[in-house]
Backbone as a ProteinNet text record, in pm:
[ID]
protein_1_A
[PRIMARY]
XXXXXXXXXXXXXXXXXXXXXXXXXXXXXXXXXXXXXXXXXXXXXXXXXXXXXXXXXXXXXXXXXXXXXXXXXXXXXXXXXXXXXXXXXXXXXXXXXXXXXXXXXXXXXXXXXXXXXXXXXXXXXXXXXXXXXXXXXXXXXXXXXXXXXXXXXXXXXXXXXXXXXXXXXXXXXXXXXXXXXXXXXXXXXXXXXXXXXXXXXXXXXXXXXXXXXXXX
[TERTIARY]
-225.2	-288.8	-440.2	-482.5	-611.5	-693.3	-622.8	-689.5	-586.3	-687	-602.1	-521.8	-496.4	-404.3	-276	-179.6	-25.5	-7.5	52.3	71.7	136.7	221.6	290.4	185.5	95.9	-10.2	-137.7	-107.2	-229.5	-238.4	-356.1	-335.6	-288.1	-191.6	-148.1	-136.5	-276.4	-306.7	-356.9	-288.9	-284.9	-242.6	-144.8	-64.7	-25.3	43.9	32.7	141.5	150.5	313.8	400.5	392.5	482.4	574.3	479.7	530.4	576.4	542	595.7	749.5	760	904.4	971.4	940.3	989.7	1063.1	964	962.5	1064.8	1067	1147.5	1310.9	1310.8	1503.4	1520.2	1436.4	1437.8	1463.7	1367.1	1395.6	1522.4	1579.5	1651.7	1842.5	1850.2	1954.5	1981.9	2086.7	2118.8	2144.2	2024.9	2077.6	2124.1	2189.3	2197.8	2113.6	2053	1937.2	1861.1	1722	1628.5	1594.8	1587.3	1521.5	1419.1	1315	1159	1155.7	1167.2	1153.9	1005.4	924.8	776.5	782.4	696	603	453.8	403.7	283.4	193.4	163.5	39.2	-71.9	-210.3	-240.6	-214.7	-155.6	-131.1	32.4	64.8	256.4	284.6	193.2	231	220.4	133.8	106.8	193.2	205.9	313.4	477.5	531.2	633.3	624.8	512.1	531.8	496.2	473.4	517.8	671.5	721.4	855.7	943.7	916.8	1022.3	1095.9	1098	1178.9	1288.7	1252.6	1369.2	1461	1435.5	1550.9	1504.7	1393.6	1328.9	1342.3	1423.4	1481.8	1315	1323.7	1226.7	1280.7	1208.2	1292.9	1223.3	1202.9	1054.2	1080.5	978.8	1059.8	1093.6	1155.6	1172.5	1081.9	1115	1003.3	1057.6	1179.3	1204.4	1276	1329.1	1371.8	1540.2	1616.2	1699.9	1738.9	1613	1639.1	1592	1513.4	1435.9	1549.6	1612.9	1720.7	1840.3	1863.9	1919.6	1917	1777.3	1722	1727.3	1722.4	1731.1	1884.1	2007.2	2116.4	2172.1	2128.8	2127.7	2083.9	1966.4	1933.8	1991.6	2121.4	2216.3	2400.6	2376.1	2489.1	2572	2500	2579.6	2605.7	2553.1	2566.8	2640.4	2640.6	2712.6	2825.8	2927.1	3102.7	3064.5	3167.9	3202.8	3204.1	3238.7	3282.3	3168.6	3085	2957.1	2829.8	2788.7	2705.3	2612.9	2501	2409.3	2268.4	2179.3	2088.3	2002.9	1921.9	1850.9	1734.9	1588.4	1543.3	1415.2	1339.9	1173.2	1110.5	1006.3	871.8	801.7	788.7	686.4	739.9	848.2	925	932	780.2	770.7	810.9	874.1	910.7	1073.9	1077.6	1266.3	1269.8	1376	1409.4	1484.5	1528.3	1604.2	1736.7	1704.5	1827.8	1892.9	1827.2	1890.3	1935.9	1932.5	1935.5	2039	2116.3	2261.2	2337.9	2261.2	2418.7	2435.2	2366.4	2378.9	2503.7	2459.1	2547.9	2723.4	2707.4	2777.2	2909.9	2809.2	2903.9	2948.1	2944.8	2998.1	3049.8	3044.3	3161.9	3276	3369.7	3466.5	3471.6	3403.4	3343.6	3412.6	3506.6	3529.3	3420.8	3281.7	3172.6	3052.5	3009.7	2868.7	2813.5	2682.6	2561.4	2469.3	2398.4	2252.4	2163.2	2080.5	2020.4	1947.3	1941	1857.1	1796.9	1761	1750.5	1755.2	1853.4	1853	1739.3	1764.9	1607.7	1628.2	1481.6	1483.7	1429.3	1328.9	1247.2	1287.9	1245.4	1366.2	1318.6	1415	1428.9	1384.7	1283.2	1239.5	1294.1	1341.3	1351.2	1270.7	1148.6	1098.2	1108.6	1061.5	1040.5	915.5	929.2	791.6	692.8	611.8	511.5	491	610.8	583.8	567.6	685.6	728.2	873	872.1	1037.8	1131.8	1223.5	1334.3	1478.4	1453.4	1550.5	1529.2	1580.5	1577	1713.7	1704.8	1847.7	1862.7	2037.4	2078.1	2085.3	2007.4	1935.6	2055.8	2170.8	2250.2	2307.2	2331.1	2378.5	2329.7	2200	2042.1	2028.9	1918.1	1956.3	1837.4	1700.5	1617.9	1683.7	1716.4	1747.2	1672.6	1687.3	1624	1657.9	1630.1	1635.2	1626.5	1696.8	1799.8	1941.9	1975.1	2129.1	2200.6	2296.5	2402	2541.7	2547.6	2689.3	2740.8	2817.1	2927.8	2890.5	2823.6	2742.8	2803.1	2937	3061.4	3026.8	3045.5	3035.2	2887.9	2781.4	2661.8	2623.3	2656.5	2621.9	2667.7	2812.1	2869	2758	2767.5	2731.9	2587.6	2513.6	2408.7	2385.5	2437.2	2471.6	2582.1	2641.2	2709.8	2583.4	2490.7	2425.5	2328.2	2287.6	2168.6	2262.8	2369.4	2454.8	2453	2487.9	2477.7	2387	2266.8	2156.8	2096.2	2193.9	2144.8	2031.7	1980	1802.8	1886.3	1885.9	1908.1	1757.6	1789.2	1655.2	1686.9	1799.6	1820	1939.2	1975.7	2108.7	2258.9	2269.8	2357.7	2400.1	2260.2	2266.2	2390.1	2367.8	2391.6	2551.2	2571.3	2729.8	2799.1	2721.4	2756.8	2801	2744.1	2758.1	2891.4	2898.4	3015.1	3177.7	3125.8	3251.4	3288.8	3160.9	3200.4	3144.2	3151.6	3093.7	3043.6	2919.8	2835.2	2843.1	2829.7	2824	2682.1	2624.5	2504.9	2476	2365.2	2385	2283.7	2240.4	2119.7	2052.4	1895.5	1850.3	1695.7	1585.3	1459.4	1416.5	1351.8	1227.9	1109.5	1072.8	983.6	989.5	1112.7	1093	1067	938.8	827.7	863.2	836	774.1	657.3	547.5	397.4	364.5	320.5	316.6	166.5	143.5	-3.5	-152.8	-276.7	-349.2	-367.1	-270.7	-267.4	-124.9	-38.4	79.5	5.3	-74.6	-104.9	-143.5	-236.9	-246.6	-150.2	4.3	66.4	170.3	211.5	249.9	220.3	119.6	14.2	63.4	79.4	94.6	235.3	333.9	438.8	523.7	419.5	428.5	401.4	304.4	229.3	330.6	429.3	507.7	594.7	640.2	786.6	787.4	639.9	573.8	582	552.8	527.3	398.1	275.5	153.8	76.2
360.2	234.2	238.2	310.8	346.6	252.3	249.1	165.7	165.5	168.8	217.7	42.4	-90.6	-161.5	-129.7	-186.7	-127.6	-199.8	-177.7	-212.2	-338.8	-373.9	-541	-625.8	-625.9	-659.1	-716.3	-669.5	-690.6	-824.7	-871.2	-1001.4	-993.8	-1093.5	-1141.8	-1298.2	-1334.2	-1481.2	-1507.5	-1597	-1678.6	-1643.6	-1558.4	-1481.5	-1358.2	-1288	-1122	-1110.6	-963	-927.7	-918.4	-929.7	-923	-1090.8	-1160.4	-1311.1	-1381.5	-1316.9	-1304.4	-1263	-1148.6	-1087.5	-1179.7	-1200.7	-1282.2	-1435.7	-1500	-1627.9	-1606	-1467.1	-1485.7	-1475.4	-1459.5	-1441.1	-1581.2	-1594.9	-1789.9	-1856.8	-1840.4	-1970.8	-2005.2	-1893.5	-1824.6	-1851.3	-1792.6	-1783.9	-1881	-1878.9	-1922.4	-1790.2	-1741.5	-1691.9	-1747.4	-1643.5	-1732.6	-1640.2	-1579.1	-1499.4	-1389.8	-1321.3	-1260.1	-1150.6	-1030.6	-899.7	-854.3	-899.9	-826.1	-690.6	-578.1	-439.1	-386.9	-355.8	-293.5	-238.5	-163.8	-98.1	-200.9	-224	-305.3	-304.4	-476.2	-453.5	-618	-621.2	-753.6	-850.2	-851.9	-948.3	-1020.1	-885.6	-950.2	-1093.6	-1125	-1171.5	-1321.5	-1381.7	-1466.8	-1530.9	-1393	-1449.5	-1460.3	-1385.1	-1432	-1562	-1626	-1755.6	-1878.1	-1821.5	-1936.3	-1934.7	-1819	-1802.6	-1773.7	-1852	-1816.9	-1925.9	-2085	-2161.7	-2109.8	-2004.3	-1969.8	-1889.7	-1875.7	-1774.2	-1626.7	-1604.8	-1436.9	-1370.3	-1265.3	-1176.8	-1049.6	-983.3	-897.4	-752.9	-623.2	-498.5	-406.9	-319	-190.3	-111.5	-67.6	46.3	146.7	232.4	375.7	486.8	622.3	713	724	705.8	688.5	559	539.9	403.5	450.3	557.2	544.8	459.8	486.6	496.6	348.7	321.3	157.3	22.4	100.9	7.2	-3	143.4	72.2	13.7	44.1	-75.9	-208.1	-237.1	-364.2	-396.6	-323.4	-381.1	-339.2	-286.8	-289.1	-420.7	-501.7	-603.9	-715.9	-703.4	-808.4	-737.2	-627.1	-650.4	-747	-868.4	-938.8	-1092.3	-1063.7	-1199.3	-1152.7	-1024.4	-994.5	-964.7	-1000.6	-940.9	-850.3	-762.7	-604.9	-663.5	-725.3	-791.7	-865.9	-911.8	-1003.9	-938.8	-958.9	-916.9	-935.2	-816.3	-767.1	-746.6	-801.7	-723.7	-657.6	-564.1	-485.4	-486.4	-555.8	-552.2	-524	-434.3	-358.7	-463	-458.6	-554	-576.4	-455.1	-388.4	-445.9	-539	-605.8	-728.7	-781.2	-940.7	-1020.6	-955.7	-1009.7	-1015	-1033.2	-1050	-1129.7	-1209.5	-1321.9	-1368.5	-1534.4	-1552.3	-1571.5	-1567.9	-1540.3	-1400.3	-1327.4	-1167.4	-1158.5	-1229.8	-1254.1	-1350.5	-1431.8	-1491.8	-1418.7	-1348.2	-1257.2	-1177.9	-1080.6	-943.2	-1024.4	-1125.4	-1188.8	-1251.4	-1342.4	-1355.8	-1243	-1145.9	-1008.1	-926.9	-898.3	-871.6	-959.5	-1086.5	-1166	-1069.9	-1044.1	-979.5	-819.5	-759	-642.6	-569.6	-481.9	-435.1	-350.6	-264.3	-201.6	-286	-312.6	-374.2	-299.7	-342	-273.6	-282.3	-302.3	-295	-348.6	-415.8	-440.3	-304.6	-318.1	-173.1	-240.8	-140.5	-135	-18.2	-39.4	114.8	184	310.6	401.2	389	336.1	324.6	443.5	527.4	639.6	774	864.1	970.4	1049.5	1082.9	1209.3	1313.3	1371.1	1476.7	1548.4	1664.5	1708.4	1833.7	1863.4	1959.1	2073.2	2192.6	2276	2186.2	2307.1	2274.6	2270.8	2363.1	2344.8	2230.3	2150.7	2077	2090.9	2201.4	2273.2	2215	2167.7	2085.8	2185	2162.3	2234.1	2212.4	2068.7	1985.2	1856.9	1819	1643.8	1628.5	1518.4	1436.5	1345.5	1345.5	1231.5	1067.7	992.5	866.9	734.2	755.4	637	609	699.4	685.7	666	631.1	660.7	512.8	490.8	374.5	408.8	275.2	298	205.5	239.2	145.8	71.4	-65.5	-102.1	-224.2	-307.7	-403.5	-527.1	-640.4	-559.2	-517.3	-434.2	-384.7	-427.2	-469	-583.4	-490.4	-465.7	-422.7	-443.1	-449.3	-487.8	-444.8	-525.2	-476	-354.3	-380.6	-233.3	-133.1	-133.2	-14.3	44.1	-31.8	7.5	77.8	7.7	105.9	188.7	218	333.8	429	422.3	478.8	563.2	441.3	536.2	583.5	599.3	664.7	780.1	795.5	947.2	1016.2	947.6	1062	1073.8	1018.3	1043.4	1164.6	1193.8	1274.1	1390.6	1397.7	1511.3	1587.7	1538.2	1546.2	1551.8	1465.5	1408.9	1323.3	1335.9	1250.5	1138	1023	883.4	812.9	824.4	747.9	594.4	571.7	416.1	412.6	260.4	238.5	283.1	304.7	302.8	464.6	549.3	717.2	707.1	666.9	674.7	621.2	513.2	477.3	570.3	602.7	753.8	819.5	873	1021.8	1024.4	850.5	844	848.4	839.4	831	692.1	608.9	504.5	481.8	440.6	440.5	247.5	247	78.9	100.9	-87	-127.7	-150.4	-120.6	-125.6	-267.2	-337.9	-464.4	-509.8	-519.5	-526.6	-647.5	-610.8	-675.9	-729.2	-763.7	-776.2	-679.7	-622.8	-463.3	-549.4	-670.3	-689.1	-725.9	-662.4	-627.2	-497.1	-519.6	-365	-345	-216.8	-218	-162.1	-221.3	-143.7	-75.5	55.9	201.1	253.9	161.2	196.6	75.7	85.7	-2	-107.1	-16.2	-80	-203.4	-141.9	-248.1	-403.2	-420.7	-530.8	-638.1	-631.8	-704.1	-736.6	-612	-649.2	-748	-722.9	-809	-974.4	-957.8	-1073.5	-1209.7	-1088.1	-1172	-1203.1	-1087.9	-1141.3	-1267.8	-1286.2	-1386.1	-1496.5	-1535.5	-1617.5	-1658.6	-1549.8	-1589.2	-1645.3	-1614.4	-1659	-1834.8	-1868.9	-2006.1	-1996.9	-1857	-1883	-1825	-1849.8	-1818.9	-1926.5
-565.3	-601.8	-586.6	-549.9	-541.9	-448.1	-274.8	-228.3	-93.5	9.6	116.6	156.6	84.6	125.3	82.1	156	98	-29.7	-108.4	-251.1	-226.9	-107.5	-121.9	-52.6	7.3	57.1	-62.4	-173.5	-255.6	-309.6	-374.7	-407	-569.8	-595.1	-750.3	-779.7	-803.4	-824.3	-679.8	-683.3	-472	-376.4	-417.1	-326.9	-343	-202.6	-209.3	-312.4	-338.9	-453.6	-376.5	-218.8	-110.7	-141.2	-98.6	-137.8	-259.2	-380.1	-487	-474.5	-447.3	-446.7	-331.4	-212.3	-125.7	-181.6	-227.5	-321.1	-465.2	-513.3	-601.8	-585.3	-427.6	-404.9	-310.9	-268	-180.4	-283.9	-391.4	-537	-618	-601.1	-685.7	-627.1	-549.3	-455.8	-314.6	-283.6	-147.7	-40.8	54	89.7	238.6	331.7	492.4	556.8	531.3	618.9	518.4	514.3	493.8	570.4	543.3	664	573.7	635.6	586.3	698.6	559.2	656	623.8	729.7	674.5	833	780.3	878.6	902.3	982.8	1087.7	979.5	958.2	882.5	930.3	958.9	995.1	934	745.7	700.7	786.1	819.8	837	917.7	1039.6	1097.7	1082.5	993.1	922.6	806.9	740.1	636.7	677.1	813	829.1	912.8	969.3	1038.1	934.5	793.7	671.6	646.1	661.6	593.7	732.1	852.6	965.5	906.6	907.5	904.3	758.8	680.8	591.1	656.9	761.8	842.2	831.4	818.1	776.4	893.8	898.2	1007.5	983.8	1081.6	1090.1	1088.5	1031.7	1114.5	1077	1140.4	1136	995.4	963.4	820.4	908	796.1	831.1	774.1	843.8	779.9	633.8	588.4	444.1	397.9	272.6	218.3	265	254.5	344.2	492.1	574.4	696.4	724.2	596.2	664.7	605.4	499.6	491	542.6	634.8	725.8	848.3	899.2	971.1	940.5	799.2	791.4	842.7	764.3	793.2	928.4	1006.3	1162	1185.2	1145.6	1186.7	1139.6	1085.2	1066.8	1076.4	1228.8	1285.6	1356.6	1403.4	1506.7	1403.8	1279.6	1197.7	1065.2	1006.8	908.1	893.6	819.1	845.8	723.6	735.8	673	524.1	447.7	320.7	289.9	392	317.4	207.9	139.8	58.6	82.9	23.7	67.3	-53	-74	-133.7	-106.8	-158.2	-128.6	-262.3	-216	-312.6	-269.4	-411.2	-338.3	-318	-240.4	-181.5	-298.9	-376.8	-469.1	-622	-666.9	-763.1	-721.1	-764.7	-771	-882.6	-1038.2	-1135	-1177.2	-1078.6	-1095.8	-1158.7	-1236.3	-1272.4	-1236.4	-1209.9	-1126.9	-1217.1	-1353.4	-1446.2	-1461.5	-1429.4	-1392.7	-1255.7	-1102.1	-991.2	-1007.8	-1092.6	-1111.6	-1146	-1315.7	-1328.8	-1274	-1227.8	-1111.3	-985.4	-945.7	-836.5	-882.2	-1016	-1088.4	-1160.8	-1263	-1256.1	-1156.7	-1060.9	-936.6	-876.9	-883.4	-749.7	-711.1	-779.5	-739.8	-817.7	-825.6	-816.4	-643.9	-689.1	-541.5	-453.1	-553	-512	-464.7	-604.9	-586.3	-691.4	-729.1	-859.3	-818.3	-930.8	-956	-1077.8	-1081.1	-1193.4	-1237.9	-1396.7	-1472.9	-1567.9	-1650.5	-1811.2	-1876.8	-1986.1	-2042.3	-2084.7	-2088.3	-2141.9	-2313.9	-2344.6	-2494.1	-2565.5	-2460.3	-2529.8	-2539.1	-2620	-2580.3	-2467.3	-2434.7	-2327.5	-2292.5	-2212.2	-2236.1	-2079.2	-2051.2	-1927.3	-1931.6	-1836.4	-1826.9	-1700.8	-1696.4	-1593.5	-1536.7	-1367.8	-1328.7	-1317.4	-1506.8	-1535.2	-1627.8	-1661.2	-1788.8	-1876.1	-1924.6	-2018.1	-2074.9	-2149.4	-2231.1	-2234.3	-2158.8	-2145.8	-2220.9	-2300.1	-2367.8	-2415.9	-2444.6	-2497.6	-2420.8	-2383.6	-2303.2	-2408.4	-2380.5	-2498.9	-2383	-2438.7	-2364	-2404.7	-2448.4	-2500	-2378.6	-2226	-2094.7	-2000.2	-2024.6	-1924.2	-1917.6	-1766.8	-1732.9	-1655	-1655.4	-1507.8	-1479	-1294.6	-1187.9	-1160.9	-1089.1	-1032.7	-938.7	-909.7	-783.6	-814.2	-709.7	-609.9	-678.4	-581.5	-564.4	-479.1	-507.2	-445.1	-384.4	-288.2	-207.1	-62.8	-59.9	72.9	162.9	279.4	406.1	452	469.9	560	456	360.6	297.7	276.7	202.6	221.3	294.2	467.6	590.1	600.7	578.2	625.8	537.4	372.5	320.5	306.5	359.6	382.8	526.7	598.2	722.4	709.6	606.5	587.3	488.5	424.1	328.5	416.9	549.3	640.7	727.1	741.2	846.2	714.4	589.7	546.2	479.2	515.7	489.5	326.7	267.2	107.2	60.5	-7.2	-29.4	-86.8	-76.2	-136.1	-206.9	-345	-388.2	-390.1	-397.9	-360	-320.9	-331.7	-205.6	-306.6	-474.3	-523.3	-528.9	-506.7	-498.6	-373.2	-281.1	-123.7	-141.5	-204.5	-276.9	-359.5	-438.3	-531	-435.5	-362.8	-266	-144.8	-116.5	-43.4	-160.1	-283.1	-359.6	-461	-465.2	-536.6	-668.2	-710.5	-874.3	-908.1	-863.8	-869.5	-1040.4	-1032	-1168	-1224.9	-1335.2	-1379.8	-1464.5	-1405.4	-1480.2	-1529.6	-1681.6	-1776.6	-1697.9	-1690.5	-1682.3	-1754.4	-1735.6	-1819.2	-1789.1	-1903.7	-1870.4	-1794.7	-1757.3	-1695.7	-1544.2	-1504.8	-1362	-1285.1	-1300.3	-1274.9	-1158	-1132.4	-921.5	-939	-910.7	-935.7	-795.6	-906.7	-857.2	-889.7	-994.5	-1035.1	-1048.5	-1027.2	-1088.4	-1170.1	-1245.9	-1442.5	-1421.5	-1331	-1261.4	-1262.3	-1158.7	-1103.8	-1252.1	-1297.7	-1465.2	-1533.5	-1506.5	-1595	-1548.2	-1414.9	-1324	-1367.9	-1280.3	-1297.6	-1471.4	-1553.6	-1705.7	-1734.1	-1665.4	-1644.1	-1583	-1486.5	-1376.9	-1458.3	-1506.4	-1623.5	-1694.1	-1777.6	-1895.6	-1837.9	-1719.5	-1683.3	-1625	-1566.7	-1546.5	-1371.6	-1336.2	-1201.1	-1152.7	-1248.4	-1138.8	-1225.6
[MASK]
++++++++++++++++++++++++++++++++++++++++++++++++++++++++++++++++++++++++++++++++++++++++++++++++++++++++++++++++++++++++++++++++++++++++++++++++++++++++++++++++++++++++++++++++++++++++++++++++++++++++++++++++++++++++

């Protein structure tokens, strides 16, 4: 991001993209509790004493997104039953919609796994070596970017990513980590304009997204 603040920390309009994404699952949903996972920052402590009376649970990150999510759901052992549902959504994805945040919840009610919101890949495929050299075209009619949140069954989630932390498997998100224990999540269309900004050029576009949807 070109700038030593953390990327959910930055400003978009009035407020950080932290509070954005925060604000967009409060608005949206009922939940019965919140776990803001970060690592220490001077903004944190401020913005969770706006958002304590929502029930905002606290819980350290981890050195990876494995390990910090399951810190979070460590921090709703003594209130979560095995069957309760769970999301998991980036800091860094302030443009959810809260009409993609029904059906994701909606198409899964009785979903025995859990999913994920995506969008299919429209462009073609290129897979390269590691000079960036095209090694193929991928056929893109099965391709899917992931993205957030992903919705699954507290008991299983945990177990799950606590067997791919024991067999020492990289989890790029929580549905890899379901994969790996043996389950097969459901993929559930959602708007291409739920970014996670990764770059400069992010924040503007963010920003206009926010605009269209009538929340900045």
């Amino acid at each position: 991001m070109e700038t030593s603040t953390p990327k959910q920390f930055l400003a978009l309009g009035q407020r950080t993209v932290l509070e954005h994404s925060l604000e967009s699952l409060w608005s949206a949903i009922v939940l019965d509790g919140l776990v803001l996972v970060s690592h220490g920052h001077p903004a944190l402590a401020s913005l969770i004493e706006r958002h304590y009376e929502q029930n905002l649970i606290r819980a350290e990150g981890g050195k990876e997104r494995s390990h910090s999510v399951l810190n979070g759901l460590n921090a709703l052992s003594d209130s979560a039953l095995a069957n309760d549902w769970v999301l998991v959504h980036d800091a860094a994805r302030p443009c959810v919609r809260q009409q993609d945040l029904h059906l994701l919840i909606d198409t899964l009610a009785n979903n025995a796994v859990g999913g994920l919101l995506g969008t299919p890949a429209r462009d073609t495929m290129k897979k390269t070596d590691i000079k960036g050299v095209v090694i193929e075209t991928v056929e893109r009619n099965f391709l899917w970017h992931a993205c957030t949140p992903q919705m699954f069954r507290y008991g299983l989630l945990r177990e799950a990513l606590m067997k791919a932390l024991e067999d020492g498997y990289e989890v790029t998100d929580e549905a890899s980590a379901m994969e790996h224990a043996g389950y097969r999540p459901l993929m559930v269309e959602g708007h291409v304009d739920n970014i996670k900004i990764t770059r400069p050029e992010d924040l503007p576009l963010a920003e206009y997204f926010l605009q269209q949807q009538g929340r900045l």
